[in-house]
C-alpha positions in Angstrom: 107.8 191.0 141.8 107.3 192.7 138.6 104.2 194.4 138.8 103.5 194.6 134.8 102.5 190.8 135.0 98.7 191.3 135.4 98.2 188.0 134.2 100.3 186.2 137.6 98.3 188.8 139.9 95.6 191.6 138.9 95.6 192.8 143.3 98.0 193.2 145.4 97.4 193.8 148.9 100.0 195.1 151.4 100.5 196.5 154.9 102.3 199.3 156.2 103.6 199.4 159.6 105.3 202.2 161.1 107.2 201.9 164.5 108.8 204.3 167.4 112.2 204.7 169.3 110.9 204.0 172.5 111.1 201.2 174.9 109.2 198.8 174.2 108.2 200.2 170.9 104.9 201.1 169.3 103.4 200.7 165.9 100.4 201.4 163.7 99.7 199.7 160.3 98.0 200.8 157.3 96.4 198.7 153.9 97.5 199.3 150.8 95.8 197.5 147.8 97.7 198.0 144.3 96.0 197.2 141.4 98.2 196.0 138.5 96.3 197.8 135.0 96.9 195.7 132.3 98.8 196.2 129.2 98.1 194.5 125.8 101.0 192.1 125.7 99.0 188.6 124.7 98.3 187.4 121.4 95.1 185.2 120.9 95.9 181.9 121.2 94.1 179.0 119.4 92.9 175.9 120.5 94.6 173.9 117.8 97.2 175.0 115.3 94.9 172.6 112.3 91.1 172.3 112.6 89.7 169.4 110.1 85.7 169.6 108.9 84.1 167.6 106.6 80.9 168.4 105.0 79.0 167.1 102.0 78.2 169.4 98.8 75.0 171.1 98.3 74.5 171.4 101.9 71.9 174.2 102.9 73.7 178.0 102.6 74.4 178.6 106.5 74.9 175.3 107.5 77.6 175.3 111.1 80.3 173.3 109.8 82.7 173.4 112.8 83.7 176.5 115.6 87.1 178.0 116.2 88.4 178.7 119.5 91.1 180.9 120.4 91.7 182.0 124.1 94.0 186.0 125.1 95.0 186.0 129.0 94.8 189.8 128.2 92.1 191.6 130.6 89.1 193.3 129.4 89.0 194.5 125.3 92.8 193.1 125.4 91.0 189.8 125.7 87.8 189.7 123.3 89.1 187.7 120.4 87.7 188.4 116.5 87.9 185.6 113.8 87.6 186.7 110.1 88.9 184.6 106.9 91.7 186.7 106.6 94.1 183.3 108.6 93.8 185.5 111.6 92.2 186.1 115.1 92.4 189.6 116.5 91.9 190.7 119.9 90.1 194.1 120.8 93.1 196.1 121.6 93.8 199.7 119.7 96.6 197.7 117.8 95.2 194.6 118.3 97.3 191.2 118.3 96.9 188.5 115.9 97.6 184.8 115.4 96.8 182.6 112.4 95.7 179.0 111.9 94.6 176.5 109.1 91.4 175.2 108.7 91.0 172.2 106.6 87.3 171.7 105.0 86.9 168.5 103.2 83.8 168.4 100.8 82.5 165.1 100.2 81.0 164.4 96.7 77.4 163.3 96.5 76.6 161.7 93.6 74.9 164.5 91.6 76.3 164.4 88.1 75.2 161.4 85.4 78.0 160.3 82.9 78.9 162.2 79.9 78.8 159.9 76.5 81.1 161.4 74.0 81.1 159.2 70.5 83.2 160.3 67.7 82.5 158.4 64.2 85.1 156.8 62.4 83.3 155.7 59.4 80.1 157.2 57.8 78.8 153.9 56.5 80.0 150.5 57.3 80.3 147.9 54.6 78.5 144.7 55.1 81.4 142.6 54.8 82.9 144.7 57.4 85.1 141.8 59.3 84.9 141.2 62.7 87.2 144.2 64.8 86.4 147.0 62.6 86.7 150.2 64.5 83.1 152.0 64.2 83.4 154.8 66.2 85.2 156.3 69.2 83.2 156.3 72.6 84.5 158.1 75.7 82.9 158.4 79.2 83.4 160.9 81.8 82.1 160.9 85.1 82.6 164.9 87.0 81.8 163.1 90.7 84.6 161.5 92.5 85.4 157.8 94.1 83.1 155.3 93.4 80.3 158.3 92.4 83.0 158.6 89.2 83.6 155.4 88.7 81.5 154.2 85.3 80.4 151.2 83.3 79.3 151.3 79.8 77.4 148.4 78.2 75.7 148.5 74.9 72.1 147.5 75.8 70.4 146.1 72.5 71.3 143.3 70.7 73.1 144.4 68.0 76.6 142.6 66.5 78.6 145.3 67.8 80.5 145.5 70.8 82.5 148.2 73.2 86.0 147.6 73.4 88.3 149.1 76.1 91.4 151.0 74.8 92.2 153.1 77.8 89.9 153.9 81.5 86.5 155.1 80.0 87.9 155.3 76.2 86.4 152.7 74.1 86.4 151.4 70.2 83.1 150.4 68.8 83.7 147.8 67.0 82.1 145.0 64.8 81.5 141.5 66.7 79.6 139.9 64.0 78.3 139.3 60.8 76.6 142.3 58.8 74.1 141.9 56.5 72.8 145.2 54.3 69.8 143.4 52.5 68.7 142.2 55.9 69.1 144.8 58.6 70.0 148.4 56.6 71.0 150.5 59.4 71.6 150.1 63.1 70.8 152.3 66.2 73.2 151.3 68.8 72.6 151.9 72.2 75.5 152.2 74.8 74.8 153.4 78.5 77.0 154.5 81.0 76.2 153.7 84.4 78.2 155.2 87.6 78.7 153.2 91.2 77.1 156.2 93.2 74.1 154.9 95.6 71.8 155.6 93.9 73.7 154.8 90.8 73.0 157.2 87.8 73.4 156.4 84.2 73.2 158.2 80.6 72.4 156.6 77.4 74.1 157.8 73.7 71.8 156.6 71.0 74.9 155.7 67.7 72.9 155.1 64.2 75.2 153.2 62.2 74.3 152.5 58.2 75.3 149.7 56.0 76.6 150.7 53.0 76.2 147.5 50.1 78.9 145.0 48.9 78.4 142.7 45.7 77.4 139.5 48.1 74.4 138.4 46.5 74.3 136.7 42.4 71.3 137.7 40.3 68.9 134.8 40.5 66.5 134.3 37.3 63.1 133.5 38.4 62.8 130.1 36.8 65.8 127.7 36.8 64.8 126.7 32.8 63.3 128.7 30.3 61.8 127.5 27.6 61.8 129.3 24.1 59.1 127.9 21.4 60.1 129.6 17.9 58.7 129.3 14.9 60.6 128.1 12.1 61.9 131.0 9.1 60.9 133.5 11.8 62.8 137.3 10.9 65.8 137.9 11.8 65.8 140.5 15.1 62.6 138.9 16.5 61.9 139.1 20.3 62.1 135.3 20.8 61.8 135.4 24.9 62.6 138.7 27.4 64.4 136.8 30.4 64.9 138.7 33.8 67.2 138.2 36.9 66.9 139.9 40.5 69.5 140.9 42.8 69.2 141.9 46.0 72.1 144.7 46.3 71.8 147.7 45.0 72.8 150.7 43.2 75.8 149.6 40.8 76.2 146.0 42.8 72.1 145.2 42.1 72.8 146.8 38.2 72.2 143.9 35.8 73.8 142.4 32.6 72.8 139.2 30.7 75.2 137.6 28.2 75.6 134.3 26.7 78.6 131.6 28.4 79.6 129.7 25.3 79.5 125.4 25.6 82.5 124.2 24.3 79.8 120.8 23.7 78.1 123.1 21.8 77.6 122.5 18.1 76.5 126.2 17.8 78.9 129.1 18.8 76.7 131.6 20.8 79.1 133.7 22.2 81.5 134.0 25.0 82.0 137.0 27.0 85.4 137.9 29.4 84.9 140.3 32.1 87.0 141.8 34.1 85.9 144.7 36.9 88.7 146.8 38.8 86.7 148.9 41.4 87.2 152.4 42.7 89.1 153.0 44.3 91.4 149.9 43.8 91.8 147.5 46.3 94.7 144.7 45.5 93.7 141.1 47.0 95.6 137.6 47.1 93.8 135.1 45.0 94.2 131.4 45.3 92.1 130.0 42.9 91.9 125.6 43.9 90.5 123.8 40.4 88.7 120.6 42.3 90.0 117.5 40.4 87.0 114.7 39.2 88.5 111.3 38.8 88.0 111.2 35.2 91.5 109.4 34.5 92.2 105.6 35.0 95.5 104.8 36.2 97.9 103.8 33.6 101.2 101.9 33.6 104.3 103.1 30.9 105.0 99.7 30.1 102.6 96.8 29.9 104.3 94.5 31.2 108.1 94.2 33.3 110.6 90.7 33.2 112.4 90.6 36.4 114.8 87.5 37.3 115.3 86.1 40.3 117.5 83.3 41.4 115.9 80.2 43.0 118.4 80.7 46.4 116.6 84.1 47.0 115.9 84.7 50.2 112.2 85.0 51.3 111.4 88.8 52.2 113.8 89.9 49.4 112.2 93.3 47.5 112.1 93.9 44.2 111.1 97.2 42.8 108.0 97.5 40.1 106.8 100.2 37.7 104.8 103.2 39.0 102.1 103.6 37.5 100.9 107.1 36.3 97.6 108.7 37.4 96.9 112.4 35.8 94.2 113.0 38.3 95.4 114.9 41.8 94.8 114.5 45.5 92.8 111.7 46.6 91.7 110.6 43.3 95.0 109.7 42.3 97.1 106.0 42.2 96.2 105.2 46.3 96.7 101.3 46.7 98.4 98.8 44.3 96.9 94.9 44.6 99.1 92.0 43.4 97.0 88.7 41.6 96.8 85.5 44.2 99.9 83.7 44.2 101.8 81.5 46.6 105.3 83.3 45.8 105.0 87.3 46.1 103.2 90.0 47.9 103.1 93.7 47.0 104.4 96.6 49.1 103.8 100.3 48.8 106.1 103.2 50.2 103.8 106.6 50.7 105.5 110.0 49.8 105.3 112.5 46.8 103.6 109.6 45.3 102.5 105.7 46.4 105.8 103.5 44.7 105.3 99.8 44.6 107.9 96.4 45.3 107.5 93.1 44.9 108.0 90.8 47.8 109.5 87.4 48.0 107.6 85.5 50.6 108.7 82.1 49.8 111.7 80.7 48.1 111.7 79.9 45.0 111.9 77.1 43.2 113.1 76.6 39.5 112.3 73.1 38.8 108.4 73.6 40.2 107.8 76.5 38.4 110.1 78.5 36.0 108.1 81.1 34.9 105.7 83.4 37.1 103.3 85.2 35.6 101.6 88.2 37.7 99.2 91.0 37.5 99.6 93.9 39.1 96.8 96.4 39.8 97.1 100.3 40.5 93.6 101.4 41.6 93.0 105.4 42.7 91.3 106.3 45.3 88.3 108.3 43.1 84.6 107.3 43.6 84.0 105.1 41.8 87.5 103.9 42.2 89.4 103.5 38.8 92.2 101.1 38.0 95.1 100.1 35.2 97.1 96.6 34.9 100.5 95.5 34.5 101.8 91.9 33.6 104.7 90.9 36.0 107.0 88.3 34.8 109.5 86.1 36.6 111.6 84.3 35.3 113.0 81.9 37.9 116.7 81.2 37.3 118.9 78.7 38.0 121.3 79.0 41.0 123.8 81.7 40.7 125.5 82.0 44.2 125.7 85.9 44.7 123.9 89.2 43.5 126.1 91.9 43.8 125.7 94.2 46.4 125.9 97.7 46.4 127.9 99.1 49.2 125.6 101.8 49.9 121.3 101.6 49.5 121.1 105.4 48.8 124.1 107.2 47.4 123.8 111.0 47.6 125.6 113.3 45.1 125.3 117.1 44.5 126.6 119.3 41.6 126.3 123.0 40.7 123.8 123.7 37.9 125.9 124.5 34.2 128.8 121.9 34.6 130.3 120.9 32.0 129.1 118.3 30.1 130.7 115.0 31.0 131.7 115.8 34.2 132.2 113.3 36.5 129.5 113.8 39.7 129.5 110.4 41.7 130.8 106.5 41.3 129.1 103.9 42.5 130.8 101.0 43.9 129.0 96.8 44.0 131.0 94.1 44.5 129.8 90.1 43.8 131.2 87.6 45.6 131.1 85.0 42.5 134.3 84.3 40.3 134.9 84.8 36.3 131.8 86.5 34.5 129.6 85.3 37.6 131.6 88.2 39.3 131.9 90.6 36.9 129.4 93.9 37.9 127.5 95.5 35.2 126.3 98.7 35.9 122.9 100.9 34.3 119.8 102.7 35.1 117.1 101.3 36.4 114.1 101.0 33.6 112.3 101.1 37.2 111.0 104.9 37.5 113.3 105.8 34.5 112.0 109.4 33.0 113.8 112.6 31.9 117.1 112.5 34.7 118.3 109.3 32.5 118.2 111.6 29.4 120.5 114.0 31.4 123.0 111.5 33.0 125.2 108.4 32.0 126.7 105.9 34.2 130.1 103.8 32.9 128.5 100.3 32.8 131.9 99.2 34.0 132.9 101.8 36.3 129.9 103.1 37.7 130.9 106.7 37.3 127.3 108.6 36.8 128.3 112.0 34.2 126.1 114.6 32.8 125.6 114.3 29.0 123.3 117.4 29.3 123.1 120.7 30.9 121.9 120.8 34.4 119.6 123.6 35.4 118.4 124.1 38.8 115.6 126.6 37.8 114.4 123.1 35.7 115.4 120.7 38.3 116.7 120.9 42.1 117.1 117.3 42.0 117.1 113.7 40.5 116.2 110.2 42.2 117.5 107.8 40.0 117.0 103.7 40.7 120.3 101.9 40.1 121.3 98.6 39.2 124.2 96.0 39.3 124.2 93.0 37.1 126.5 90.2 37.4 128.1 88.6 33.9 126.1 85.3 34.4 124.4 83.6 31.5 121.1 84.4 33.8 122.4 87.7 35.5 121.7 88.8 38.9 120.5 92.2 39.8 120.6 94.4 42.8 119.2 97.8 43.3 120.3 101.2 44.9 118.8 104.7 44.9 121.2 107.7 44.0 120.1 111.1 44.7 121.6 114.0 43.3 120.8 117.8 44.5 121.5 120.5 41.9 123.1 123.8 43.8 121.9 126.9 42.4 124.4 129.5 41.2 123.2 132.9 40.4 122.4 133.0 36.8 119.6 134.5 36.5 118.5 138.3 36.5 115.5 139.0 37.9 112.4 139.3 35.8 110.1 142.9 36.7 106.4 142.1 35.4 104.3 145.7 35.1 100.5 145.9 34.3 99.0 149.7 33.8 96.1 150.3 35.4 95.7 154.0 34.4 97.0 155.1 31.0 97.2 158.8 32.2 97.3 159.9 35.6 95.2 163.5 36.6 97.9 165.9 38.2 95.1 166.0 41.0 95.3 162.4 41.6 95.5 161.4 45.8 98.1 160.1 47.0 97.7 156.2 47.2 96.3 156.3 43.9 97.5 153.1 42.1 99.2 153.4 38.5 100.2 149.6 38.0 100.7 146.4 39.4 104.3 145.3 39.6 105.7 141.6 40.2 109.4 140.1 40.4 110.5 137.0 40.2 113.8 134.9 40.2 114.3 131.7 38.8 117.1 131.0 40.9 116.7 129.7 44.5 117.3 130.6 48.3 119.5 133.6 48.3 120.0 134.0 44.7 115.9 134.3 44.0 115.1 136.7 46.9 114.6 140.2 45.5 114.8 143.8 46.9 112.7 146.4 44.4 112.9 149.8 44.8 112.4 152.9 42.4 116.0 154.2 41.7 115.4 157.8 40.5 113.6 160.8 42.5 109.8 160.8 41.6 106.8 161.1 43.4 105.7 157.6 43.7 106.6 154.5 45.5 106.5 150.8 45.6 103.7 149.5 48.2 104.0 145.8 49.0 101.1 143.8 48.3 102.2 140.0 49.1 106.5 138.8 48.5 107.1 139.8 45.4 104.2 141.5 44.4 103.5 145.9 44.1 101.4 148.7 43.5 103.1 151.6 41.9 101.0 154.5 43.6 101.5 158.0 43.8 103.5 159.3 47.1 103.1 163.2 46.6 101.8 165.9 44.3 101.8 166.2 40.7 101.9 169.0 38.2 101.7 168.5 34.4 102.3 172.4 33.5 105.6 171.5 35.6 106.4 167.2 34.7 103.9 166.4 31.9 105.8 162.7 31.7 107.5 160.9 34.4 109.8 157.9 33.4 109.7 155.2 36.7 113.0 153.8 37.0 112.0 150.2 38.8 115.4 148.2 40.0 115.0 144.8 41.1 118.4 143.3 43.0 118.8 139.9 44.6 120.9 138.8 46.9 122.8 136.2 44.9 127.5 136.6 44.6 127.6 138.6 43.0 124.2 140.1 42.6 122.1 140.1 39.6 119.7 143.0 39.0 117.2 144.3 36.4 116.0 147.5 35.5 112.2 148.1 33.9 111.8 151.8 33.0 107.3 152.3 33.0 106.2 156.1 31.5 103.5 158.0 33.5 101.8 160.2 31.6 100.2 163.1 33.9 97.0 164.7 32.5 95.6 168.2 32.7 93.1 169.6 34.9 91.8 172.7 35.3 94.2 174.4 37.9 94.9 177.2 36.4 93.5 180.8 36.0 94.2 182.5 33.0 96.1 185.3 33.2 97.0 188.8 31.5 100.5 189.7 30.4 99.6 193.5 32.2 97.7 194.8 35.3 96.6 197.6 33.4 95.7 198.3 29.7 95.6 201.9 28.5 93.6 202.2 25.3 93.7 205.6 23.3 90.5 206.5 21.2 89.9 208.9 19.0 86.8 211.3 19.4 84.4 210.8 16.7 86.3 207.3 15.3 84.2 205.4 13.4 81.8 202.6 14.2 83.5 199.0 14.5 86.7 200.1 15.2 88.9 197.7 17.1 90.2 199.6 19.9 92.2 197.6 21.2 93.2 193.6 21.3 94.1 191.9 24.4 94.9 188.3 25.3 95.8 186.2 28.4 97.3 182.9 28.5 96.5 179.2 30.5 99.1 177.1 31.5 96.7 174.2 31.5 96.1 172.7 27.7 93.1 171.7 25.7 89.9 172.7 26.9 91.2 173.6 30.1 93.6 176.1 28.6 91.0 177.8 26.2 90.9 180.9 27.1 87.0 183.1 26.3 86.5 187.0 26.7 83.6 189.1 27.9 82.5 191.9 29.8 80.5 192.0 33.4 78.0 194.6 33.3 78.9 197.0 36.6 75.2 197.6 37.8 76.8 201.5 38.5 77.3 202.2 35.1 75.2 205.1 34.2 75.4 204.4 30.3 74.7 200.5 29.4 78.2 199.3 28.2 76.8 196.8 25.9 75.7 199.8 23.7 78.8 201.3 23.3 81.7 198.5 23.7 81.9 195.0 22.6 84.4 192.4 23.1 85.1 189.3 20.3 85.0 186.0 23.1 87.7 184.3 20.9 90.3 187.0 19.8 89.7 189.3 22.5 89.3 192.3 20.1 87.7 194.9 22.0 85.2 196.8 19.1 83.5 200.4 19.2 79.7 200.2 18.7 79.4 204.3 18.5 81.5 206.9 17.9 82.8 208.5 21.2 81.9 212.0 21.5 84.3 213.9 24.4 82.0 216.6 25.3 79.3 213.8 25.5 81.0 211.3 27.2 84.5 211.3 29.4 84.2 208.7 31.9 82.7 205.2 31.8 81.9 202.8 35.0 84.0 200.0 35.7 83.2 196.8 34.2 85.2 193.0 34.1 86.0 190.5 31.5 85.4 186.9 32.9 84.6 183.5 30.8 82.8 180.4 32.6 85.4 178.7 34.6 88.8 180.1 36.3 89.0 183.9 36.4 91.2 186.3 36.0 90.6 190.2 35.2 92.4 193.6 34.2 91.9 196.8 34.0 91.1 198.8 30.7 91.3 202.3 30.8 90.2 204.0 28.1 91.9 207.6 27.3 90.9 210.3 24.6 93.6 210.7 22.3 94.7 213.9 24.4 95.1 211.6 27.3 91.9 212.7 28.7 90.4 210.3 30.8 87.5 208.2 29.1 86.7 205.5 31.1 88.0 202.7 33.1 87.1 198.9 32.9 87.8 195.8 34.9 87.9 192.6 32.0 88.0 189.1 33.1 89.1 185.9 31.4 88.6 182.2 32.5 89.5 178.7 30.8 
């Protein structure tokens, strides 16, 4: 075998025999032991090729957390194994063998850390008509443990009308759930906690003070609801007759006070009568439906007082005749509601709801001539007010003698359209009624209704013998989009018989009319620092015509910095939609372009000036860096020496421009004594004469005025260009 495999066999005995020639043979043995030394051919081996360990964090420093085992089948130092951190295991050789494994240590979180409440504030103050959803403040929470140790839940724990809402995880809105109220509760301390699911849980609490900034909710209130004033007669003129006072409970400009007299148009006395209108700042635009709640101070009123009809006695019972509306200038519920017919044994009244309550007369029993040949009714409109109102009508029948056949109208409602600007007298619908009778009995007679006639039977005609209906106006749909016009057909009998028919004629719109661009200024000048979404004006659009020819697109057709914002349809703020600069546009004319969608389209143009005013933005400044003044030695006192200027771009009292000089605290001769500047002309003046073996250089000194700055340098020379001394000056507007 091979002898360098210690490992299969460390000893090896063996025995030696050795043998003769002769007959029979002898022999003699001897032991050999061999003993295999071993060579360092093994690596360590380990026990697994992953160990796993768990332990918790914080534990004790030494705690075991698991043991290693590797194994070498080397002999002797070949075989002690060393572990170190270095991923191997070494045996003791000279040029020991390694091998390498992974140990896996899994820490497991204890639940040491509390949540961390992060708030970031969105408003400084909230107004008290805040509404419901408005964001407060940004809350985040953040949990460093793991699992259910990091898992949090934030509440806000007072009672307070705010509430937490989730965005995303732990990032929450804090928003308002309810109503504020400043004069009631000023200021709020909010307090949210954040509590983890560790065992035992542990929580953090973020303290949010929240103010309530004032709105204008609350009207003054005088302390007595009347006052009486005692004056004597022929007192002066100016007296103190009473000093009134009002509380409010806002404050600041909302609780500021005014009193003025409302003027009683009952009055026999003008007091006075005072308009007010407040824009606050900055501008917010609002909707405003104002609803004028009707009082039923109107009776209801028929046009006519009284209306003939004639009816046949062979009229069928349930036969409808229509009657006079009657008029009612009150709205809503106070207007016509109910009409009521005077006892009778012949007619009822019925009503038909829609825009407005229409009455017809009712046959309920046939008629008859001989019996009765005249019917006198009374017919009542009453409102619907409290107390309930009421106007009369007398209703008149005249019973006639038998006249076999009304015509008949081949259609109850006849509908008819027309585009708006026909020509006059053209032709839009013919009616058709035929009546079965012969001679005049059959002849049909055709007019308008004196039923519901108004202002559509000034516009139109119909042929009394044809029945064709023309236009003897103009039609205009921005006036009217339609006409219901009551019809009638009258047979040629001595006591004619009538039937009745609705036409309806729709007006279609054609597009012929521009639209109309409405601007109000709100600012007559606009500062060249103004933010943008400052508003300029208001500007509205409207269109006469309808659907498609009165929607509107506006936009502002030339390049300026400004835009249109949409307030509600039709209705904009011009605001401001980038920088300004008056020294660059002093004047910007606003091209506004209103287009509708009518074929082909209509637009109009309104042109609205901007005037941008000055503020102070710019420094003044000096036509040279340097200004090099030559003086003569021994010149005489007052002496201008020089005169400089500087200009401003900005204008008026932003671009006046003031000189002076900054003492330099250096100077070892006070400047004042020997130099003076004029503030307005800039004239710089001697105050001694300069002496050049006395006096060569002077400390540096500026020229500034009280706003923007802006300096130079004044040097000073002796007529020989000899150095005299050097100054800074300043100017400012």
């Amino acid at each position: 075998g091979l002898l360098s495999w210690l490992e299969k066999q460390s000893v090896i005995r063996l025995t030696l025999t050795a043998i003769d020639g002769g007959t029979p043979a002898k022999s003699g043995s001897m032991i050999i032991i061999v003993n295999v030394l071993d060579v360092n051919d093994n690596t360590p081996v380990f026990s697994q090729t992953l160990y796993k360990a768990s332990v918790y964090e914080n534990v004790k420093i030494g705690t075991s957390i698991i043991t290693l085992n590797a194994t070498d089948l080397d002999a002797g130092s070949n075989g002690q194994v060393f572990y170190s951190f270095s991923d191997v295991a070494n045996d003791g050789a000279s040029s020991p063998l390694t091998s390498h494994t992974k140990l896996l240590i899994e820490v497991l979180d204890v639940n040491d850390n509390a949540p961390e409440i992060s708030v970031t504030s969105l408003l400084n103050t909230v107004k008290e008509d805040a509404s419901v959803g408005t964001a407060i403040a940004l809350v985040s929470v953040f949990d460093k443990d793991g699992g259910k140790n990091g898992m949090v839940h934030s509440k806000i724990t007072n009672d307070v009308p705010f509430k937490l809402e989730t965005n995303y995880k732990n990032y929450y809105s804090l928003v308002v759930d309810g109503p504020l109220d400043r004069e009631f509760t000023p200021q709020y301390n909010i307090s949210i906690t954040a509590t983890d699911e560790g065992s035992p849980a542990l929580s953090s609490t973020s303290v949010i003070t929240v103010h309530i900034s004032d709105v204008n909710d609350n009207k003054p209130l005088f302390t007595d609801s009347i006052i009486n004033v005692y004056v004597t007669e022929n007192s002066p003129v100016g007296a103190v007759m009473k000093t009134v006072s009002a509380v409010d409970a806002d404050i600041d400009q909302n609780g500021q006070l005014s009193y003025s007299f409302l003027h009683n148009p009952s009055d026999s006395v003008h007091l006075s009568a005072i308009i007010e209108a407040v824009i606050n700042n900055p501008l917010k635009l609002y909707r405003i439906e104002i609803t004028i709640l009707d009082v039923n101070d109107n009776s209801p009123s028929f046009l006519s007082t009284s209306q003939i009809i004639n009816i046949t006695e062979i009229t069928s019972a349930g036969a409808k005749f229509p009657l006079h509306s009657a008029n009612d200038a009150d709205v809503g519920k106070n207007t016509v509601s109910t009409y009521r017919l005077s006892q009778n044994e012949y007619f009822t009244v019925a009503t038909h709801k829609g825009e407005t309550v229409t009455p017809e007369l009712q046959l309920q029993k046939v008629l008859d001539r001989e019996k009765q040949s005249v019917i006198t009714l009374t017919l009542t409109a009453i409102d619907g007010g409290t107390p309930a109102k009421s106007g009369s009508m007398i209703i008149i029948v005249n019973v006639l003698d038998i006249n076999d056949n009304a015509p008949v109208f081949s259609q109850t409602l006849y509908k008819a359209n027309v585009y708006e600007n026909v020509k006059i007298g053209t032709s839009i619908i013919t009616l058709n009624a035929t009546d079965l009778d012969e001679g005049s009995n059959g002849q049909v007679f055709y007019s308008f209704s004196e039923v519901g006639r108004g202002k559509q039977t000034d516009i139109f005609e119909i042929n009394e013998k044809s029945g064709t209906v023309t236009n003897k106006k103009n039609i205009d749909f921005e006036q009217n989009t339609a006409f219901e016009i009551r019809v009638q057909a009258s047979d040629g009998a001595s006591s004619p018989m009538t039937s009745h028919a609705k036409l309806l004629i729709e007006v279609l719109d054609i597009n012929d009319n521009a639209p109309e661009i409405s601007v109000t200024l709100l600012l007559n000048t606009v500062k060249e620092d103004a933010s943008i979404g400052t508003a300029i004006a208001l500007v509205s659009v409207f269109d006469k015509d309808g659907g498609k020819n009165g929607m509107v697109h506006s936009k502002i057709a030339n390049n300026v910095p400004f835009k249109l914002e949409t307030n509600y349809k039709n209705y904009y703020s011009l605001i401001v939609n980038g920088p300004l600069d008056r020294e660059f546009t002093p004047q910007y004319n606003i091209s506004v372009t209103a287009t509708d969608e009518g074929s082909p389209a209509l637009s109009s143009t309104s042109v609205i000036t901007v005037h941008i005013s000055d503020v102070n933005d710019n420094k003044p400044l000096f036509t040279d860096g340097i200004i090099s003044v030559y003086v003569k030695e021994n010149s005489p006192v007052g002496a201008v020496l020089k005169t400089i200027s500087a200009v401003d771009a900005d204008i008026d009292q932003n671009g006046h421009v003031s000189y002076s000089f900054l003492h330099n605290p250096s100077d070892s001769v006070h400047l004042s004594a020997m130099v003076n500047i004029n503030s307005e002309t800039g004239d710089i003046v001697s105050l001694q004469s300069f002496n050049y073996e006395e006096t060569k250089t002077f400390q540096l000194f500026n020229i500034i005025t009280n706003k923007m700055i802006d300096s130079v340098t004044i040097v000073i020379r002796h007529s020989l260009n000899e150095i005299m001394s050097d100054h800074d000056v300043h100017c400012s507007s």
